[in-house]
ChimeraX commands (.cxc) that place a marker at each C-alpha (Angstrom):
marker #1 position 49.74,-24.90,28.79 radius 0.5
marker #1 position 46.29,-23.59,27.25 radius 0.5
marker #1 position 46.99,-20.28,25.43 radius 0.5
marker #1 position 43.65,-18.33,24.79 radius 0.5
marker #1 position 42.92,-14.85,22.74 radius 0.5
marker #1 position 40.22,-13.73,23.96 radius 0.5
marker #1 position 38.77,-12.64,20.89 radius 0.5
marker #1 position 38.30,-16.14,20.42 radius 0.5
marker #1 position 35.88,-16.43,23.30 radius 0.5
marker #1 position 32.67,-15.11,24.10 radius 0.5
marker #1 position 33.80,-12.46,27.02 radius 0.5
marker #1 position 31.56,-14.38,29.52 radius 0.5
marker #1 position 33.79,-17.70,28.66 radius 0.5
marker #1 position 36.69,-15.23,28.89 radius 0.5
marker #1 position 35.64,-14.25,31.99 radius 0.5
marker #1 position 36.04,-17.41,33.64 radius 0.5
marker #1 position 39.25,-18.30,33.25 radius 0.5
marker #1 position 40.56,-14.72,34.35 radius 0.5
marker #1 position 37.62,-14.57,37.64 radius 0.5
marker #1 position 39.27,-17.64,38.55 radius 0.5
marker #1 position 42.71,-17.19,37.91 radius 0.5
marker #1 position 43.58,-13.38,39.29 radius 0.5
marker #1 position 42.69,-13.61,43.37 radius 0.5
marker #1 position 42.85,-14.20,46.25 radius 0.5
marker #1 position 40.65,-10.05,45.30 radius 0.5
marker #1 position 39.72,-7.84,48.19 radius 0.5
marker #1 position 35.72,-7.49,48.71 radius 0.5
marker #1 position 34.71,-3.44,48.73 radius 0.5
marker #1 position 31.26,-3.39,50.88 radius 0.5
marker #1 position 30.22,-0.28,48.73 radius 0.5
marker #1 position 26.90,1.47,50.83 radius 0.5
marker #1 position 25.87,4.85,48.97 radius 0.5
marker #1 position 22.10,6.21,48.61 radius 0.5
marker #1 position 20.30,7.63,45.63 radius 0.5
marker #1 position 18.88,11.32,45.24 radius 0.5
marker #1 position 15.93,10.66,47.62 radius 0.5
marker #1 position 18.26,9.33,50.22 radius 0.5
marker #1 position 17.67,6.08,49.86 radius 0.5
marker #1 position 20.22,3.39,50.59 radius 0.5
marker #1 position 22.28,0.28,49.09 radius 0.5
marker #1 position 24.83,-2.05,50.40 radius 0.5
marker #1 position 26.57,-4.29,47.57 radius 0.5
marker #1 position 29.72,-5.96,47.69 radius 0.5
marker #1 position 32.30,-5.75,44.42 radius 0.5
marker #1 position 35.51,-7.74,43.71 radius 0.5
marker #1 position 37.36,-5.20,41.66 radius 0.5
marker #1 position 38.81,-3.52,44.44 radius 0.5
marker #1 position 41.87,-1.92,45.23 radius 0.5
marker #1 position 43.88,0.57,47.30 radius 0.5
marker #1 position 45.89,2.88,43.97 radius 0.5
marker #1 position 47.93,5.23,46.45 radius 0.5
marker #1 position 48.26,6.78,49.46 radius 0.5
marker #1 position 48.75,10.49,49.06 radius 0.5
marker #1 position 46.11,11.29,48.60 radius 0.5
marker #1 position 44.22,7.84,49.85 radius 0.5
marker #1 position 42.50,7.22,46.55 radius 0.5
marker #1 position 41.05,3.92,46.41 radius 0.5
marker #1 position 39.13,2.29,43.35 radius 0.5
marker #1 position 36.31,-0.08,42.88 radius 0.5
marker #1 position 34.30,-1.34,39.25 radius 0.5
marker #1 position 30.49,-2.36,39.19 radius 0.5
marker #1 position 30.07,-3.95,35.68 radius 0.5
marker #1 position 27.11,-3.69,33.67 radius 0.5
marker #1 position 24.75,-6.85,34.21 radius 0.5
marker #1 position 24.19,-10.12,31.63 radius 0.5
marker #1 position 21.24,-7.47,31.18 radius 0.5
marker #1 position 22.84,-4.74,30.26 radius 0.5
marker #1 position 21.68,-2.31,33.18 radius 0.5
marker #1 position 23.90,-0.73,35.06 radius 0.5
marker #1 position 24.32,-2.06,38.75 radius 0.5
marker #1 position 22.38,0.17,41.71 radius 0.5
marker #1 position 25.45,1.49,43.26 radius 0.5
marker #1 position 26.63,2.81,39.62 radius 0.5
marker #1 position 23.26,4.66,39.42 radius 0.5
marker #1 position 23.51,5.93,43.20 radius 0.5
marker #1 position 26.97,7.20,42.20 radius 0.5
marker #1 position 25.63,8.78,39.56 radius 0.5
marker #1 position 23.19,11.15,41.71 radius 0.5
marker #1 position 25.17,11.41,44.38 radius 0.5
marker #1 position 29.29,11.14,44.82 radius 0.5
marker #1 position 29.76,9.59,47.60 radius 0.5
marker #1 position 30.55,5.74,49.34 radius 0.5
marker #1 position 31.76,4.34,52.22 radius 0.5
marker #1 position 33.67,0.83,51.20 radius 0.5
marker #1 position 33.39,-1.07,54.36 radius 0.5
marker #1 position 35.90,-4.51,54.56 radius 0.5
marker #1 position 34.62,-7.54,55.01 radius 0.5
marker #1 position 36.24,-10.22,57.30 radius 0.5
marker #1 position 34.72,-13.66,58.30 radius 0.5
marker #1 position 32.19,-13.03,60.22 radius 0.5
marker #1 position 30.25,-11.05,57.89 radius 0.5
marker #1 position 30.87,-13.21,54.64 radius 0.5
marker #1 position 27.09,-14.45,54.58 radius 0.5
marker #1 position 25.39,-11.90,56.05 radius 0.5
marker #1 position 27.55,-10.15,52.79 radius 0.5
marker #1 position 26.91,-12.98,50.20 radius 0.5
marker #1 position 23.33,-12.02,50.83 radius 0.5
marker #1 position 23.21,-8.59,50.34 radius 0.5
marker #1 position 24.36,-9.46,47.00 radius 0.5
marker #1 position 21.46,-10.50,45.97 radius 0.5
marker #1 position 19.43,-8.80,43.29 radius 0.5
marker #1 position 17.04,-7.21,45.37 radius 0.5
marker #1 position 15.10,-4.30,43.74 radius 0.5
marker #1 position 16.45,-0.50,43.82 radius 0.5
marker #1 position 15.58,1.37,46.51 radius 0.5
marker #1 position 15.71,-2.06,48.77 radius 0.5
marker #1 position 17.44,-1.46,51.79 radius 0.5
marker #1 position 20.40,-3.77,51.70 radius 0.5
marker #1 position 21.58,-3.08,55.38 radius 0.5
marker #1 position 18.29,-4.33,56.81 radius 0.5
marker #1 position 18.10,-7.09,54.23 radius 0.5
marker #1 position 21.45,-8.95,55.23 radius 0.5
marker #1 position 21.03,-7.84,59.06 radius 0.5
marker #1 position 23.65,-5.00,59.19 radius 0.5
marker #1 position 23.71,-2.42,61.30 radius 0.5
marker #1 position 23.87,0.76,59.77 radius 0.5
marker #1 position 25.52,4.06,61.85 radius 0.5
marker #1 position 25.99,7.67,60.20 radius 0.5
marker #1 position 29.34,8.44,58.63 radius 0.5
marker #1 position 30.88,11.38,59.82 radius 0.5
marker #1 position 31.36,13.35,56.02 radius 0.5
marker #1 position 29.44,11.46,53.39 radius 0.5
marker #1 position 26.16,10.70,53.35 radius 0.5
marker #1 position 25.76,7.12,53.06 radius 0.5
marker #1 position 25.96,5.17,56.35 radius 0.5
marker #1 position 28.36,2.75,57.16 radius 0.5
marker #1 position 28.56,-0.46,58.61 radius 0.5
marker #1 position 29.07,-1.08,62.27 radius 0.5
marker #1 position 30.13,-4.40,62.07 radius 0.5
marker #1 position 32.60,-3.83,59.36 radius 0.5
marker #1 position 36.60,-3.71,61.22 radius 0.5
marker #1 position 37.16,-1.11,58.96 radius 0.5
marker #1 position 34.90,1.54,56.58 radius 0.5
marker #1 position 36.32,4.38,54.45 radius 0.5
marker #1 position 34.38,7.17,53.34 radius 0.5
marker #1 position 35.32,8.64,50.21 radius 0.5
marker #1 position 34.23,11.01,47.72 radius 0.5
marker #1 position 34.32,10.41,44.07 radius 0.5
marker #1 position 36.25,12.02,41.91 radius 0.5
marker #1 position 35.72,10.17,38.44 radius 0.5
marker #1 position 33.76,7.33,37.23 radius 0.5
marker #1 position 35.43,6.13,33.96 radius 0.5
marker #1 position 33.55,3.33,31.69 radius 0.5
marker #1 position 35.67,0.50,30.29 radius 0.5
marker #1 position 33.01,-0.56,27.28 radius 0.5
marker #1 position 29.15,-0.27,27.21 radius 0.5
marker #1 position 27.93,-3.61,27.53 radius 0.5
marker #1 position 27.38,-6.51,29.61 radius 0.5
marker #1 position 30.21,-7.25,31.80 radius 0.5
marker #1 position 32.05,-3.93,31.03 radius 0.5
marker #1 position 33.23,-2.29,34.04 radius 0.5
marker #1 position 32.70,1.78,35.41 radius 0.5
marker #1 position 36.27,2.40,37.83 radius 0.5
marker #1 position 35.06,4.23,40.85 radius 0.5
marker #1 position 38.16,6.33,41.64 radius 0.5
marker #1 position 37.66,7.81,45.55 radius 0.5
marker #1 position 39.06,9.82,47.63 radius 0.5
marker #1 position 39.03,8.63,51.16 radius 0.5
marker #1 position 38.36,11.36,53.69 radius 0.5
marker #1 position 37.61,9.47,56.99 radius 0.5
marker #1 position 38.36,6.27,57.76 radius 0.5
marker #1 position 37.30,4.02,61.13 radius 0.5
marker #1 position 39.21,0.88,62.78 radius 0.5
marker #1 position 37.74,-1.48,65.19 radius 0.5
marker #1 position 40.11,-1.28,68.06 radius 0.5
marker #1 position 40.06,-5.40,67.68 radius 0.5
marker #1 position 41.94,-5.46,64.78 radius 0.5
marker #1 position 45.08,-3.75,66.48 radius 0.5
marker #1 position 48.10,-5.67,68.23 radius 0.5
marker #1 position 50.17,-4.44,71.16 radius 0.5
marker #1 position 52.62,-2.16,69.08 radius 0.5
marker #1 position 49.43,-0.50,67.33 radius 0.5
marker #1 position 49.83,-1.98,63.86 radius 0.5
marker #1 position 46.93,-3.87,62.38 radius 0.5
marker #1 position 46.74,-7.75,63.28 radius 0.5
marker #1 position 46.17,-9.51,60.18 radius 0.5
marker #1 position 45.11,-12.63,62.15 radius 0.5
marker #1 position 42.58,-10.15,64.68 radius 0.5
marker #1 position 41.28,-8.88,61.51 radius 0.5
marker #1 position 40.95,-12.11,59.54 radius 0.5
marker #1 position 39.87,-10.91,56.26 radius 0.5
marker #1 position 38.32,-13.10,53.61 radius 0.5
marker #1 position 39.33,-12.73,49.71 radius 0.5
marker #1 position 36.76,-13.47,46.51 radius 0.5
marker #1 position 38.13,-16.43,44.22 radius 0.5
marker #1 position 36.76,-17.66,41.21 radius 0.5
marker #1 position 32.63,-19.05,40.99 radius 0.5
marker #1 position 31.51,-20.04,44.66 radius 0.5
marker #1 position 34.96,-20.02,46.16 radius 0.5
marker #1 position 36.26,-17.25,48.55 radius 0.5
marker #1 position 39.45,-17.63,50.81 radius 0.5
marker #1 position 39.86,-16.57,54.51 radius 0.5
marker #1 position 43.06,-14.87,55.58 radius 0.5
marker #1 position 43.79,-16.62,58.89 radius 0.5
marker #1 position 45.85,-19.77,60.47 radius 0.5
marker #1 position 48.62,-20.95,58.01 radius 0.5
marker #1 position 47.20,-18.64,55.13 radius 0.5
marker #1 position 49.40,-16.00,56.64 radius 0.5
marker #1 position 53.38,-16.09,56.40 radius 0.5
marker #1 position 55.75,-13.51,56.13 radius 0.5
marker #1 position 58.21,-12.02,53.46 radius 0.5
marker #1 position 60.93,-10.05,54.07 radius 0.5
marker #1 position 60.80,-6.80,52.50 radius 0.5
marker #1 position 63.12,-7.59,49.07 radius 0.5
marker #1 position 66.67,-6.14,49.11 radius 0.5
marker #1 position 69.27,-5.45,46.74 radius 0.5
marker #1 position 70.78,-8.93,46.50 radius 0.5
marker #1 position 73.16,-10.89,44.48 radius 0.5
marker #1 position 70.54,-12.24,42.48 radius 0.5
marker #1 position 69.39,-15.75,41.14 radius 0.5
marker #1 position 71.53,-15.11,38.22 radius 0.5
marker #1 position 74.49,-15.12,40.34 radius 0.5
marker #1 position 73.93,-17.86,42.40 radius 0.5
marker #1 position 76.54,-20.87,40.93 radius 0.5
marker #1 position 75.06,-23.04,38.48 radius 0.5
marker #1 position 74.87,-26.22,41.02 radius 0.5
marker #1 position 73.15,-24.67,43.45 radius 0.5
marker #1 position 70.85,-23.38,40.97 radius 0.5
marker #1 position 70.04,-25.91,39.48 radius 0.5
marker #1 position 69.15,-28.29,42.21 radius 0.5
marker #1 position 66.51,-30.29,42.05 radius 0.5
marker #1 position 66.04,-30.12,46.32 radius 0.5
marker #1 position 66.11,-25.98,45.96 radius 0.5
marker #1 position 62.78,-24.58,45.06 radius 0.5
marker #1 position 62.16,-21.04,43.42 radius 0.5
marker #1 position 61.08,-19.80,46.70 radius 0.5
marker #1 position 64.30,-21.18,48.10 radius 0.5
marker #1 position 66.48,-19.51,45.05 radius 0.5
marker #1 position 64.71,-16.19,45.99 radius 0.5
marker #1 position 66.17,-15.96,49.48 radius 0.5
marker #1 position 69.48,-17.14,48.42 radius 0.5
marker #1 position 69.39,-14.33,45.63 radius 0.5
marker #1 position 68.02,-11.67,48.34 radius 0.5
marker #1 position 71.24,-12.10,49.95 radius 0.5
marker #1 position 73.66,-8.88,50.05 radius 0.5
marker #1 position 76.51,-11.22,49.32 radius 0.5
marker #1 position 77.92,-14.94,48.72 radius 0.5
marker #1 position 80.34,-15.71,51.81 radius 0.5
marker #1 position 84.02,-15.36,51.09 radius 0.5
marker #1 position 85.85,-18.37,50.96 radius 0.5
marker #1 position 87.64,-18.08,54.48 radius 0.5
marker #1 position 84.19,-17.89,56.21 radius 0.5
marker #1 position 83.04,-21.03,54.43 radius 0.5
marker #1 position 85.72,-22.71,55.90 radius 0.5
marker #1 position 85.18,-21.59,59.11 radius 0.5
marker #1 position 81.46,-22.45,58.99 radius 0.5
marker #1 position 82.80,-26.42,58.27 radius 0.5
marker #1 position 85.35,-26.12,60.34 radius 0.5
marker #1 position 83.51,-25.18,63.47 radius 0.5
marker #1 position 81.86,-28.87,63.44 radius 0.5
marker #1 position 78.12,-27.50,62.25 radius 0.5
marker #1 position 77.91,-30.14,59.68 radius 0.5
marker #1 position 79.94,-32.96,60.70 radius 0.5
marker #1 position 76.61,-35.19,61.22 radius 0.5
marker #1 position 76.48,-34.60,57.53 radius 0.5
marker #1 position 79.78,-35.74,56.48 radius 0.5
marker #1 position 79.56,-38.53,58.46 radius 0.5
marker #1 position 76.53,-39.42,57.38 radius 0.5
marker #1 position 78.06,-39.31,53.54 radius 0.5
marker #1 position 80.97,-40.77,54.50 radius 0.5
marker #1 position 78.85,-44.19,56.55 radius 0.5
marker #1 position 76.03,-43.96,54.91 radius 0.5
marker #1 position 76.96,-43.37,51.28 radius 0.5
marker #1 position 74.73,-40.74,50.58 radius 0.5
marker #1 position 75.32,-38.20,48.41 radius 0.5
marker #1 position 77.01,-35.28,50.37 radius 0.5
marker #1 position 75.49,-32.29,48.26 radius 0.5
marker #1 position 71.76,-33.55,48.39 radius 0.5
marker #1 position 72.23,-33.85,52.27 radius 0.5
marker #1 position 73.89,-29.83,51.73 radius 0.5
marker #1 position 70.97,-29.28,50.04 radius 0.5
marker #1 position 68.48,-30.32,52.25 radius 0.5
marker #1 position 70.15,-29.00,55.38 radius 0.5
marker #1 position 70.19,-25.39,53.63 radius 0.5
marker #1 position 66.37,-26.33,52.41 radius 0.5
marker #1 position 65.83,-26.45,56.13 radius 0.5
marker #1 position 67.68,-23.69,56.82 radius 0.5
marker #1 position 66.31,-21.59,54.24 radius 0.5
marker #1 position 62.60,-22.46,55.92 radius 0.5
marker #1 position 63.84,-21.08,59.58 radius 0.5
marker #1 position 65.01,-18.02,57.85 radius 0.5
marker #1 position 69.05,-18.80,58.69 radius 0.5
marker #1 position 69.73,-17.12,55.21 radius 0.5
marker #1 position 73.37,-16.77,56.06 radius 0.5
marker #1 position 73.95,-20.29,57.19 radius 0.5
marker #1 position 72.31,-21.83,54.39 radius 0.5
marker #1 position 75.14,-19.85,52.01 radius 0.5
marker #1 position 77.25,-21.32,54.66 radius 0.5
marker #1 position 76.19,-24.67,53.97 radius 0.5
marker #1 position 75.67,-24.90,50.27 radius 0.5
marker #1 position 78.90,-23.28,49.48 radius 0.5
marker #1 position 80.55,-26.14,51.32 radius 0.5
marker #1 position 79.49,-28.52,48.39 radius 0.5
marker #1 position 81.57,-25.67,46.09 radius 0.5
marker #1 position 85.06,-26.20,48.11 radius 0.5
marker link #1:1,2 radius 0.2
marker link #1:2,3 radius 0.2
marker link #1:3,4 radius 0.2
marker link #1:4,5 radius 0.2
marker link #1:5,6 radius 0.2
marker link #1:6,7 radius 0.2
marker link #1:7,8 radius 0.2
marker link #1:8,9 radius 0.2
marker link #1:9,10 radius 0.2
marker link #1:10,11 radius 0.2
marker link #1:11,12 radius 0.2
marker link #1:12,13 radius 0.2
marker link #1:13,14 radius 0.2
marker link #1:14,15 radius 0.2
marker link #1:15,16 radius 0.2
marker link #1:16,17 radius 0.2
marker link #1:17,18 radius 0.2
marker link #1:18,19 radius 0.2
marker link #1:19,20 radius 0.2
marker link #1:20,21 radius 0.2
marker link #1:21,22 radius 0.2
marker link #1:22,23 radius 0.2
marker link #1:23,24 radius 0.2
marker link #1:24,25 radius 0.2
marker link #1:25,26 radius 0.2
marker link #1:26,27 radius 0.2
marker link #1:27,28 radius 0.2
marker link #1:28,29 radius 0.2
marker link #1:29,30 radius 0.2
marker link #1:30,31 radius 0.2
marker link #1:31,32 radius 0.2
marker link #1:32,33 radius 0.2
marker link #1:33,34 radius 0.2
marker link #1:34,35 radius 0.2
marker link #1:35,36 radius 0.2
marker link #1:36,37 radius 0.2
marker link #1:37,38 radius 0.2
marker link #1:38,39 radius 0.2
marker link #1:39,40 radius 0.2
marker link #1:40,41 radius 0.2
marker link #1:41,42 radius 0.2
marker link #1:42,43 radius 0.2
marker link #1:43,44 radius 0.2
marker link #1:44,45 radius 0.2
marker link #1:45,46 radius 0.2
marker link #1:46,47 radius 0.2
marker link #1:47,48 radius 0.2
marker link #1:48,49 radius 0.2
marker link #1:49,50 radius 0.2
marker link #1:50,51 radius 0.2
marker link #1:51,52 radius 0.2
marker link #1:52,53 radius 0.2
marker link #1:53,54 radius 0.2
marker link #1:54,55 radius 0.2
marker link #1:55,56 radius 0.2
marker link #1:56,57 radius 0.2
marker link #1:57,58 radius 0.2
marker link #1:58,59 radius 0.2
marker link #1:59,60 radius 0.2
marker link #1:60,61 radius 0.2
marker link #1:61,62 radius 0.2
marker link #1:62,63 radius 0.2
marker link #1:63,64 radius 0.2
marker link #1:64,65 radius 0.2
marker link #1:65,66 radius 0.2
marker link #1:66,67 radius 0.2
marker link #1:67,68 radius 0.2
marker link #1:68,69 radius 0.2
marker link #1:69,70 radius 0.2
marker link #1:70,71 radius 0.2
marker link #1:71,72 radius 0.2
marker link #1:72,73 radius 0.2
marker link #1:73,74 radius 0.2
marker link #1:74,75 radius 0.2
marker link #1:75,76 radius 0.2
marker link #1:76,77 radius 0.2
marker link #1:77,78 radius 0.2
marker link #1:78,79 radius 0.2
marker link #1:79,80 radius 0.2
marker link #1:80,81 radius 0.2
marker link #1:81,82 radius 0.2
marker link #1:82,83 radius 0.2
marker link #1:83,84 radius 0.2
marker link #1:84,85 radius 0.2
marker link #1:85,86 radius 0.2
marker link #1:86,87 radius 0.2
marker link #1:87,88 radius 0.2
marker link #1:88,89 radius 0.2
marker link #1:89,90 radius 0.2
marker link #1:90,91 radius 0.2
marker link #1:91,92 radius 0.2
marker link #1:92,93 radius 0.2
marker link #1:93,94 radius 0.2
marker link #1:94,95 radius 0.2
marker link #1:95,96 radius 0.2
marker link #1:96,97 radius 0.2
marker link #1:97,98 radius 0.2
marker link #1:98,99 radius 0.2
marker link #1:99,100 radius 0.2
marker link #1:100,101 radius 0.2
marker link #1:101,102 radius 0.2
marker link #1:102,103 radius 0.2
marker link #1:103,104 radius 0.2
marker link #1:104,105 radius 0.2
marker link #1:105,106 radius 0.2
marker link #1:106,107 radius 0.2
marker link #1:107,108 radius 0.2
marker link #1:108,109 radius 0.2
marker link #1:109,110 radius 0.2
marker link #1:110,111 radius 0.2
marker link #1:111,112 radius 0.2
marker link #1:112,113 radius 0.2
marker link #1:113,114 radius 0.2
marker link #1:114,115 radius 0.2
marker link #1:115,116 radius 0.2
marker link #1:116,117 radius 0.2
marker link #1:117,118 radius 0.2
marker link #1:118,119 radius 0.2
marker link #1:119,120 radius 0.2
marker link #1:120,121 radius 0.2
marker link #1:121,122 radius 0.2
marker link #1:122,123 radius 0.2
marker link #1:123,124 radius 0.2
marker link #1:124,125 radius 0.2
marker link #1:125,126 radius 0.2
marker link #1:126,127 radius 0.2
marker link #1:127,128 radius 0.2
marker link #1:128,129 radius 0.2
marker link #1:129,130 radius 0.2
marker link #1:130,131 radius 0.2
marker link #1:131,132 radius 0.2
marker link #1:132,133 radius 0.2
marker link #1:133,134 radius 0.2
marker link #1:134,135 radius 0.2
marker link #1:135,136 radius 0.2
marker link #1:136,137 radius 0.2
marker link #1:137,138 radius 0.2
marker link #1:138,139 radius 0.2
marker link #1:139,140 radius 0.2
marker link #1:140,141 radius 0.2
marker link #1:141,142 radius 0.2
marker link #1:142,143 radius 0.2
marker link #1:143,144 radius 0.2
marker link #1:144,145 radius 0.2
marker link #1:145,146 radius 0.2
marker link #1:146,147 radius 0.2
marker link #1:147,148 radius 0.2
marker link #1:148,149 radius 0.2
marker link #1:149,150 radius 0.2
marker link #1:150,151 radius 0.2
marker link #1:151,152 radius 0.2
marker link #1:152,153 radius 0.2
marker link #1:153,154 radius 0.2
marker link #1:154,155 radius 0.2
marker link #1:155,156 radius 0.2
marker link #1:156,157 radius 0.2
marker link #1:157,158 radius 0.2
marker link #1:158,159 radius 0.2
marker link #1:159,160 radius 0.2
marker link #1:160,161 radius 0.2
marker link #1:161,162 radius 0.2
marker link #1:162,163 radius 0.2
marker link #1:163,164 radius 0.2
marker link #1:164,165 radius 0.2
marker link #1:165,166 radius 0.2
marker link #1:166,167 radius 0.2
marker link #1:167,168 radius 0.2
marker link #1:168,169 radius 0.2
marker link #1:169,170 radius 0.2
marker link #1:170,171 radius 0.2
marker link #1:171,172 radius 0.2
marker link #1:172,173 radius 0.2
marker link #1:173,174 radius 0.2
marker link #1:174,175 radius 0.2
marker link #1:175,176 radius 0.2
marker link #1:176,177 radius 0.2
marker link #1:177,178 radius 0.2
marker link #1:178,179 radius 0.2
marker link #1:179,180 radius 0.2
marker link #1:180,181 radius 0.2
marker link #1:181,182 radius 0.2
marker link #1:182,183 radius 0.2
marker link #1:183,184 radius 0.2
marker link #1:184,185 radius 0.2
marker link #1:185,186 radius 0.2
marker link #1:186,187 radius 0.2
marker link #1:187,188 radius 0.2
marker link #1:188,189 radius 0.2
marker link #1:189,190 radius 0.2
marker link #1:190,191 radius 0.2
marker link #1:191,192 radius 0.2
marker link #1:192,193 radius 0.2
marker link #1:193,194 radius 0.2
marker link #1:194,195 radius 0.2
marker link #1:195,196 radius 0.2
marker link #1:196,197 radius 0.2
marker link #1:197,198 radius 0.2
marker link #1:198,199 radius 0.2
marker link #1:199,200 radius 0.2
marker link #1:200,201 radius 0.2
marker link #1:201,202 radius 0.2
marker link #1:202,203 radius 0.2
marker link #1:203,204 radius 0.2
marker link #1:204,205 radius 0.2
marker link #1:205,206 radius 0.2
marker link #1:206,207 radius 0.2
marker link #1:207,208 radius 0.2
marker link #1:208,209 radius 0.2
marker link #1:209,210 radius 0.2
marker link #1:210,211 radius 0.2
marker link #1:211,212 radius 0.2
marker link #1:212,213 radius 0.2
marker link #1:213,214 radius 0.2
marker link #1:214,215 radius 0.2
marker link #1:215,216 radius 0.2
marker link #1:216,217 radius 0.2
marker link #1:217,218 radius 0.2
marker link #1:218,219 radius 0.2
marker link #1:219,220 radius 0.2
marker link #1:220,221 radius 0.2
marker link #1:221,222 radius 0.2
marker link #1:222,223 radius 0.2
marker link #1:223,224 radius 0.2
marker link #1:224,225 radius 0.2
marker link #1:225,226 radius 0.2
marker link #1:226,227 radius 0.2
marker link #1:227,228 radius 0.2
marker link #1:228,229 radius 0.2
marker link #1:229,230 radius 0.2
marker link #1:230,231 radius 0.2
marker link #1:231,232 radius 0.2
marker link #1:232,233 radius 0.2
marker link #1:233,234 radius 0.2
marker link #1:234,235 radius 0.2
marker link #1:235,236 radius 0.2
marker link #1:236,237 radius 0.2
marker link #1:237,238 radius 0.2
marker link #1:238,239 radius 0.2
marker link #1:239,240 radius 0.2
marker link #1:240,241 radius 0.2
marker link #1:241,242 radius 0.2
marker link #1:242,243 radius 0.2
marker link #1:243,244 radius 0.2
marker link #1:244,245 radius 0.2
marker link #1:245,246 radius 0.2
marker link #1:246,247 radius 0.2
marker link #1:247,248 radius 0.2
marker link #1:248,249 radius 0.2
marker link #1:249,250 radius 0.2
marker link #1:250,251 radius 0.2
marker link #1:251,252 radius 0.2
marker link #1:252,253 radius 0.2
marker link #1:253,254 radius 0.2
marker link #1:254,255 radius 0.2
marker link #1:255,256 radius 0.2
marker link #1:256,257 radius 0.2
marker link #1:257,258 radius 0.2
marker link #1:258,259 radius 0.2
marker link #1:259,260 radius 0.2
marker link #1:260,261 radius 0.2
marker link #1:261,262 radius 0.2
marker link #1:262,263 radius 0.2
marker link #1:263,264 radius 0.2
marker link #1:264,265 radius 0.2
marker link #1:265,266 radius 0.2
marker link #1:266,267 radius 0.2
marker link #1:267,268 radius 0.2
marker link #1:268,269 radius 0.2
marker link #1:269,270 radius 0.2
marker link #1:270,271 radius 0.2
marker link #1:271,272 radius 0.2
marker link #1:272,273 radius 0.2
marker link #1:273,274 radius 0.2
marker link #1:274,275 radius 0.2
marker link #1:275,276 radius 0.2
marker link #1:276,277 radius 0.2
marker link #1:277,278 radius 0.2
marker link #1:278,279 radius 0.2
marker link #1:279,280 radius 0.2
marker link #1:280,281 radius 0.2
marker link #1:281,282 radius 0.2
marker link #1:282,283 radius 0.2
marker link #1:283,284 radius 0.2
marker link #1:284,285 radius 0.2
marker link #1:285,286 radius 0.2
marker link #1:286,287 radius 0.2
marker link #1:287,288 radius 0.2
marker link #1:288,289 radius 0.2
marker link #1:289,290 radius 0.2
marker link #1:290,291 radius 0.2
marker link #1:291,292 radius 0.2
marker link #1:292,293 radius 0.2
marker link #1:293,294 radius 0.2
marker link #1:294,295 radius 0.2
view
């Protein structure tokens, strides 16, 4: 384990080990225009969504290794108002180049090839080919330090928002794999959200708790900590009468007999039968199974 301070570090050596350590970070495709109406399109990794009522969402342009403050910060500045369009896949170079460090008052959107359409109640444009844009309004811009590398949080209100209608399944809730978003890790490396990067969790419940799962079950070395977490979700360990039902009904007689013939170790065959259970999402059954080693 390397333990750092960071006021051991310069903050740019600092800054590595955090850029590449907290991600996969959602990209905010900030376009705003200065005081003479003149436009800029720059993507920024300090991004989030900080609640919903109202939609407020935030994003942080740091101050250059020169010390200037980044064109969007100025824009903001003059005028209070962005549209943060996502970025998914097929935009991530057309993106990576509007990046760049063209000169202010460059027009980003034509740079990188974007097409730019007028928002309906902010100024700046936003992106057609984005799936999804927000307009916003600004309500404060609050520094973190003064020099290179310290950060100004844009806090927004969103007050129109636009959705491809690709990025929708049948039931109307957005597609993660239509939308196939892409994340910003640390130096070159970004991430896409598609294929086997997605998986589900269920939503977390009350459960018994890892604390309260017995001690050899616990500590098995088949039974990872994703596997303890869906044992603890569970609203309840099986009774005793329902465990012997469960072995009873035949379910794991392969197993037994596979102990019994093959002299393997009946709990690390438990074990990985639950393992596999755990993996289809047979939560109950895996109980079922483990708590069979317990009888």
């Amino acid at each position: 384990m390397k333990t750092i301070n960071p006021a051991d570090l310069k903050p740019n050596e600092f800054y590595r080990f955090i850029i590449g350590t907290i991600g996969p970070r959602p990209i905010a495709f900030a376009s705003t225009i200065d005081a003479n109406g003149l436009v800029n399109l720059s993507p920024f990794s300090f991004f989030n969504i900080v609640g919903y009522n109202p939609p407020t969402l935030i994003f942080a342009p740091t101050i250059n290794r020169h010390g200037h403050k980044k064109h969007t910060l100025l824009n903001l500045e003059e005028v209070g108002e962005v549209v943060i369009n996502i970025v998914n896949y097929a935009m991530v170079e057309q993106m990576s180049l509007a990046s760049a460090e063209f000169e202010r008052g460059i027009n980003e959107f034509e740079k990188a090839g974007f097409t730019a359409i007028p928002s309906d109640r902010v100024r700046p444009p936003r992106i057609a080919e984005s799936p999804a844009a927000f307009e916003c309004v600004v309500k404060q811009i609050v520094p973190t330090g003064d020099g290179p590398g310290s950060g100004n949080i844009i806090i927004c209100e969103v007050v129109m928002g636009h959705f491809h209608d690709t990025i929708f399944d049948s039931t109307g809730a957005v597609d993660p794999h239509q939308l196939d978003l892409i994340g910003r890790m640390g130096g070159d490396w970004y991430c896409r959200a598609q294929g086997d990067a997605l998986f589900e969790v269920g939503r977390p419940q009350t459960g018994i708790g890892v604390d309260n799962i017995p001690a050899a079950i616990r500590n098995s070395a088949i039974l990872s900590g994703n596997d303890l977490g869906k044992l603890g979700s569970f609203p309840a360990l099986p009774d005793p009468e329902e465990v012997n039902a469960y072995r009873a009904s035949g379910a794991l007689n392969e197993l037994f007999d596979e102990a019994r013939n093959g002299c393997q170790y009946l709990p690390d065959l438990l074990h990985l039968r639950a393992k596999q259970l755990l993996a289809e999402g047979n939560v109950k059954d895996a109980w079922l199974t483990l708590l069979t080693s317990q009888l």
